[in-house]
C-alpha positions in Angstrom: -103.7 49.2 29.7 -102.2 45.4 29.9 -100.1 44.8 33.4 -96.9 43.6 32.4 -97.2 41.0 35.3 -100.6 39.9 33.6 -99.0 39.1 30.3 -95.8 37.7 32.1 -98.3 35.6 34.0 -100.1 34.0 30.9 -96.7 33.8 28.8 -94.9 32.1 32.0 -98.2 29.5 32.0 -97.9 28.5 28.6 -93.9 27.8 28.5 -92.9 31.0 27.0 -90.8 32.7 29.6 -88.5 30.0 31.4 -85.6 30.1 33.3 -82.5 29.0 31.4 -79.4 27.3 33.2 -76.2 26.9 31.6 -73.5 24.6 33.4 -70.1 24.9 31.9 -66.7 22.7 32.5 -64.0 25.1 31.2 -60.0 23.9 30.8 -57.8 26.3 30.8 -53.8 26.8 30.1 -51.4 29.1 31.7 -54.0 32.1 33.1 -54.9 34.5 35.8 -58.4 35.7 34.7 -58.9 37.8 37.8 -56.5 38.6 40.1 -57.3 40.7 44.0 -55.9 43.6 45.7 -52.8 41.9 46.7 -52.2 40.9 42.4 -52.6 37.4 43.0 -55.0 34.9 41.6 -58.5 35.0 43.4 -59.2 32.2 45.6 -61.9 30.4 47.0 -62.2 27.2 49.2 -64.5 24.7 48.5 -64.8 21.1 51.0 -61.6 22.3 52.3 -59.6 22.8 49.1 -58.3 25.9 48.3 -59.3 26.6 44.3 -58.2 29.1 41.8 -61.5 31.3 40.8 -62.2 34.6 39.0 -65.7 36.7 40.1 -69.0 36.6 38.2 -68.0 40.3 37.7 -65.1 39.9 36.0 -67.2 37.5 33.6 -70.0 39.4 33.2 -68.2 42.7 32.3 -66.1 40.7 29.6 -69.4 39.8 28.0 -71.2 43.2 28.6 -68.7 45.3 27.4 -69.3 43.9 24.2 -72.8 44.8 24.1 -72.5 48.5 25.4 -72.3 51.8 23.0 -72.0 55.3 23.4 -74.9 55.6 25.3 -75.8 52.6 26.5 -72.8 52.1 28.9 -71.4 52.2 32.7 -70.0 55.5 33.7 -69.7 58.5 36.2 -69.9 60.8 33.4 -73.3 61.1 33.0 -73.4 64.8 33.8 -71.2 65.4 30.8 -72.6 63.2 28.5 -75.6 65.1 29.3 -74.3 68.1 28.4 -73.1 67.3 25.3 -76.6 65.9 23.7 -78.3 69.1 25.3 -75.7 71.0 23.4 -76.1 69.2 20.1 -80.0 68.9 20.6 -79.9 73.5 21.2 -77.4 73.6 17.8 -77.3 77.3 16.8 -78.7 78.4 20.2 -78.3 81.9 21.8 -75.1 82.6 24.2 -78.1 82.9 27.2 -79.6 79.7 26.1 -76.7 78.0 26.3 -75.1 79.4 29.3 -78.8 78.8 31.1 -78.3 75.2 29.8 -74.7 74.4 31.4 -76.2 76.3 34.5 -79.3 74.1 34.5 -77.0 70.8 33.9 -74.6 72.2 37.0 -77.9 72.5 39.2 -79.5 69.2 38.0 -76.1 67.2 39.3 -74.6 69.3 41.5 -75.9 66.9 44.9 -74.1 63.9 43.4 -71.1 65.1 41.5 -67.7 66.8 41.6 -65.7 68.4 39.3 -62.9 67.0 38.0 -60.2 68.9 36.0 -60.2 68.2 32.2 -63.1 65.8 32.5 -66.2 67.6 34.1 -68.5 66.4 36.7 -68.5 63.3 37.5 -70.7 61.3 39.9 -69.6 59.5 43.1 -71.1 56.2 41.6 -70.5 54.6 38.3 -73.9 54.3 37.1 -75.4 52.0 34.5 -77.0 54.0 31.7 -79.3 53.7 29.4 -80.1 56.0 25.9 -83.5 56.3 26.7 -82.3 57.9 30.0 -80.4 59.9 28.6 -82.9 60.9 26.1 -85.7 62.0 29.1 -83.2 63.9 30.9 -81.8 65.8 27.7 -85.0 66.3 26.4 -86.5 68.0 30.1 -83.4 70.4 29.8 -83.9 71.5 26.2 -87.8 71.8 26.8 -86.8 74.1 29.9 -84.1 76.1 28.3 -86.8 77.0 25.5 -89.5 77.9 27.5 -89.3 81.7 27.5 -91.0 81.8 31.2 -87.9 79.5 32.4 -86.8 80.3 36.0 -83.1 80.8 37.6 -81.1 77.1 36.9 -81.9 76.2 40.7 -85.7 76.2 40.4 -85.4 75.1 37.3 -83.4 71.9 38.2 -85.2 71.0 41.0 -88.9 70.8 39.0 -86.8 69.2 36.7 -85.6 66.4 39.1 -89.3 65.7 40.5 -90.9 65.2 37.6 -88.1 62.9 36.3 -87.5 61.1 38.9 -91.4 60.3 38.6 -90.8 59.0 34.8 -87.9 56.5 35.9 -89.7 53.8 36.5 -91.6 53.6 33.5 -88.8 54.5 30.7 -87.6 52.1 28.3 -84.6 50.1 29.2 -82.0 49.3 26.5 -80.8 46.1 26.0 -77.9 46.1 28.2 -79.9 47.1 31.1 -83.0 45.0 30.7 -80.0 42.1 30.7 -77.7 43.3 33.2 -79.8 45.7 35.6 -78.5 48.2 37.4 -78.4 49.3 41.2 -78.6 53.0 41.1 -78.3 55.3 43.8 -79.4 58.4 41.2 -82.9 59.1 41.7 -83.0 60.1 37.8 -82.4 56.3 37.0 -84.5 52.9 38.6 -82.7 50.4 40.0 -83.4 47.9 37.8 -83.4 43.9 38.3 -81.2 42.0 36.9 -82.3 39.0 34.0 -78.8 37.0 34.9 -77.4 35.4 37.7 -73.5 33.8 37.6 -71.2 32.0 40.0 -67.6 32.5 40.6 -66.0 30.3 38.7 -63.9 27.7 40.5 -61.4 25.0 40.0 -62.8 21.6 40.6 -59.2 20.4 40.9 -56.8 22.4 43.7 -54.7 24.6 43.5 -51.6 23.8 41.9 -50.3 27.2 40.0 -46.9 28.5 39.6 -45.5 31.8 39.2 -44.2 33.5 36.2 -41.1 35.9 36.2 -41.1 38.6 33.9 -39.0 41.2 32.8 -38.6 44.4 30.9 -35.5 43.9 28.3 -33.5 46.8 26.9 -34.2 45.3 23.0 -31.6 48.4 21.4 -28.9 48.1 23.8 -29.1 44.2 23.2 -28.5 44.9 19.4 -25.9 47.0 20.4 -23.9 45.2 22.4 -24.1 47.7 25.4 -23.7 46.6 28.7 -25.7 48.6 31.1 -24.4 48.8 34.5 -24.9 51.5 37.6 -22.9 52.8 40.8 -24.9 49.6 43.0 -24.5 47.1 40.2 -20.5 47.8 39.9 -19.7 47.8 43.8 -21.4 44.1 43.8 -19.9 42.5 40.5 -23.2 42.5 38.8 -24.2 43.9 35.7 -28.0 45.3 35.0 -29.5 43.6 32.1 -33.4 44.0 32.6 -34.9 47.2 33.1 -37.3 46.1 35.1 -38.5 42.5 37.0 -41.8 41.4 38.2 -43.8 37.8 39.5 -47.3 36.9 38.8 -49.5 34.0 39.3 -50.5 31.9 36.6 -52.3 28.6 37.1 -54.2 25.6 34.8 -57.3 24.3 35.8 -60.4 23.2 34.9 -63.1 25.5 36.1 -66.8 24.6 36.7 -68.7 28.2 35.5 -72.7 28.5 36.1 -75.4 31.6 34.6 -79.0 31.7 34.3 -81.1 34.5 32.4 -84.4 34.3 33.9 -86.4 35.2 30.6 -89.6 36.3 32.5 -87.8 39.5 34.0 -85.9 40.1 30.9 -89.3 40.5 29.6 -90.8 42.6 32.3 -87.2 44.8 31.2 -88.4 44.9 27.7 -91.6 46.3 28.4 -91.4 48.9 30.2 -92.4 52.2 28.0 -94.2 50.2 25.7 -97.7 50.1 24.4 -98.7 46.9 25.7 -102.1 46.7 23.9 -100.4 45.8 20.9 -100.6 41.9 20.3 -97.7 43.0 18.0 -95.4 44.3 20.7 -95.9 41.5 23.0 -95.2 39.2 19.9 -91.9 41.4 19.1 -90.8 42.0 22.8 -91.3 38.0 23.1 -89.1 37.2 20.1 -86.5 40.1 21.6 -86.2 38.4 24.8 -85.3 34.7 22.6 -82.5 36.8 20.9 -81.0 38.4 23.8 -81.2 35.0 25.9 -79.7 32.9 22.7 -76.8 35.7 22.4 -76.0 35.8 26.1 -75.6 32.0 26.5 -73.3 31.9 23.0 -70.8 34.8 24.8 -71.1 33.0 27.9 -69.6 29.9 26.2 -67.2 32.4 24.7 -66.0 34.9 26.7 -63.4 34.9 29.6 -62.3 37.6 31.3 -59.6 39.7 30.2 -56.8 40.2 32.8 -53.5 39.1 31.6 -54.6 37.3 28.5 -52.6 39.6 25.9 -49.6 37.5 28.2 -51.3 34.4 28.5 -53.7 34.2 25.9 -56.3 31.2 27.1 -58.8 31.2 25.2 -60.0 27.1 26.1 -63.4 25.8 24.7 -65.7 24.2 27.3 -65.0 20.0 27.6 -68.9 20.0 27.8 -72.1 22.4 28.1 -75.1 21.5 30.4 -78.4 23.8 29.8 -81.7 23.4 30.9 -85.0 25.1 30.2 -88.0 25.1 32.6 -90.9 27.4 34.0 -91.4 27.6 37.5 -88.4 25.6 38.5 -86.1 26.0 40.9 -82.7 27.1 39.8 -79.9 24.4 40.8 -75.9 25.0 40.8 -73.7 21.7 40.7 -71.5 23.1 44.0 -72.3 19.4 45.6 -70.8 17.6 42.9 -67.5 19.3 42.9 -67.4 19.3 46.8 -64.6 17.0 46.8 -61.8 18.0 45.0 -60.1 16.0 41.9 -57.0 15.4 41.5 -55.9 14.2 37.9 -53.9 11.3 36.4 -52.8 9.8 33.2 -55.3 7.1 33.2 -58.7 9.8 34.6 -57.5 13.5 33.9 -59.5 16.4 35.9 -61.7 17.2 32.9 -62.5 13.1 33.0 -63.8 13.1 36.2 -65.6 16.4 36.0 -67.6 15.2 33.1 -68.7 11.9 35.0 -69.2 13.8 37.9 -71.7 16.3 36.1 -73.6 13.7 34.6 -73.9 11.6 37.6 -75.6 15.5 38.9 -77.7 15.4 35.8 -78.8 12.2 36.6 -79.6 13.0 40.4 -81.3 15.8 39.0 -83.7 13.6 37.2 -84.3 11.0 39.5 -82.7 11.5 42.8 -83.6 12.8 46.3 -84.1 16.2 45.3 -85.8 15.9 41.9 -88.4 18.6 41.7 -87.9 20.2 38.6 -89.9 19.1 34.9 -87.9 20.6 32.3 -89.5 21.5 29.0 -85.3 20.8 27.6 -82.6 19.5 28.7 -79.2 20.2 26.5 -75.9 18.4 26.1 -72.8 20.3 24.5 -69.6 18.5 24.0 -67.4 16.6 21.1 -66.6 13.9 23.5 -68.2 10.4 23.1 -69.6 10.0 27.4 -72.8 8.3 26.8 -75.3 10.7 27.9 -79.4 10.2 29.1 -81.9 9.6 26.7 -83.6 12.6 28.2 -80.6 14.6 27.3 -80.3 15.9 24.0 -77.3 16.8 22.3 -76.7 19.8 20.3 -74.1 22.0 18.7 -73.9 25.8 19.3 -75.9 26.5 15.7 -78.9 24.6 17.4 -79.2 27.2 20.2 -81.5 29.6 18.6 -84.3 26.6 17.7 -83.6 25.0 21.2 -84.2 28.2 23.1 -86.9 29.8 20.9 -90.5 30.6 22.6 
């Protein structure tokens, strides 16, 4: 059989696998994308400068959520979900078949999981699963439970676990994973690597956010005309007209956000479980990995993370989009440009200079002290009118497909 790092190997030499970098300036109204443990807005300093951020996490799960399903998910449940395919999967089975089967699910989990009332088992880690995961291990139960010679649930579960944890390496990912990866601390499921890297997301401008007071209003007793009032409120003059006040960050910035997708191990992802003798499934696993790149770089233009937006609701479109495409180039963030912080005026706003500054990085790229890398593309994004690099060519969000196609 074809090694997957043979094919990756000839694909890689021929262009067909690059590493795609997307650089993003992002303005932004009243928000608070991601806020810490103490409910304030995530910080980060940079040359000195404190700046507002939000995590790679909190970016990546608003763009993965929307690719998950039923099965294809992140959960401590697996035990339960478990249960309920093998029990779908038996149907009309016998009362012994099906109590050896919730015995035999018990056993197969019971070194990793605790039972929690209403819900189940659950594991100690949330893991990152994948259908054809759950597939193997509902699939080794059922086989088990209708063997006639089947042992006590303990045996049973623990020839189970070896040769599953055997197959893990070689099952098919789903999409989500391939993309994502997973670290996994369940011997039933591969750590997986993971086609995406992302920064935290950080202000190129300081901090410079405000707080917001907010309050719960009694609506009906408004309407009313009722005056609400208790024992403390009366002894100091004061009436009570909110039922409840509360102060949270929210800032404006303009935030400079980097990703790659490193197509050759989105690849590798893809092909794992598959018949790689087929010039057909190379072919199809080659034009999956395209899709999956193009769609991940559209949501990462996109998507913003969710905390606090059903209050603040900001939703702002980049000012401009840098992406490059290469094989067997080194991946470069533009941290040095936005070392110094800006600070904005009426004649050269923030998102000004951060533009000027990012092509002046595009340029260095090119040309300058460090210039290493030959890139088969370079991409401009942006309805502004900077004159860009001949080198650089602009496109529109429709053009991503042909741009990054193999």
């Amino acid at each position: 059989m074809s090694s997957i790092r043979n094919i990756a190997d000839n694909l890689q030499n021929s262009g067909k696998l690059p590493l795609v970098e997307v650089h993003i300036l992002r303005p932004t109204g009243g928000e608070m994308y991601n806020r810490g443990f103490n409910g304030r807005h995530k910080t980060l300093t940079v040359g000195g400068t404190v700046r507002n951020r939000f995590s790679s996490q909190s970016d990546k799960h608003a763009i993965r959520y929307q690719w998950e399903d039923r099965l294809n998910t992140r959960t401590r449940l697996l035990p339960e979900i478990v249960r309920q395919e093998v029990k779908r999967q038996l149907g009309e089975a016998s009362e012994e078949e099906l109590t050896f089967a919730d015995d035999l699910v018990n056993a197969l989990f019971s070194s990793q999981t605790k039972a929690k009332k209403g819900i189940g088992l659950t594991t100690a880690q949330v893991h990152a699963l994948s259908e054809y995961d759950v597939k193997a291990i509902t699939d080794a139960i059922v086989r088990e439970v209708r063997n006639p010679s089947h042992k006590n649930p303990s045996a049973s579960a623990g020839e189970l676990r070896t040769a599953l944890e055997k197959s893990a390496d070689s099952r098919k990912l789903d999409v989500v994973t391939a993309m994502f990866g997973r670290m996994s601390t369940e011997s039933l499921l591969s750590t997986v690597y993971s086609a995406v890297q992302m920064n935290h997301a950080y202000s190129v401008n300081p901090v410079a956010g405000d707080y917001d007071d907010f309050t719960a209003v009694d609506d009906f007793a408004e309407k009313m005309g009722i005056v609400i009032s208790d024992e403390n409120a009366e002894k100091s003059g004061q009436k009570l007209g909110a039922g409840m006040m509360q102060t949270t960050d929210i800032a404006s910035n303009i935030y400079y956000q980097y990703a790659s997708v490193c197509e050759r191990i989105l690849f590798e992802n893809l092909c794992r479980g598959r018949n790689l003798d087929d010039p057909e499934m190379i072919k199809e696993i080659l034009n999956k990995t395209n899709e999956i790149t193009v769609r991940f770089v559209k949501d990462f233009i996109f998507t913003l993370p969710g905390a606090k937006q059903n209050s603040n609701a900001s939703y702002g479109l980049p000012t401009c989009v840098y992406i490059t495409v290469g094989t067997k180039v080194f991946p470069m963030t533009m941290d040095s440009a936005y070392e110094k912080t800006i600070i904005g005026t009426e004649e050269s706003s923030v998102a000004d200079q951060a533009v000027a500054r990012m092509l002046k990085a595009v340029e260095q790229a090119h040309d300058g002290a460090f210039a290493v890398n030959s890139y088969a593309g370079q991409y401009w994004m942006s309805d502004r009118d900077d004159a860009i690099p001949d080198y650089l060519q602009k496109i529109a969000v429709k053009d991503l497909a042909d741009v990054l196609e193999a």
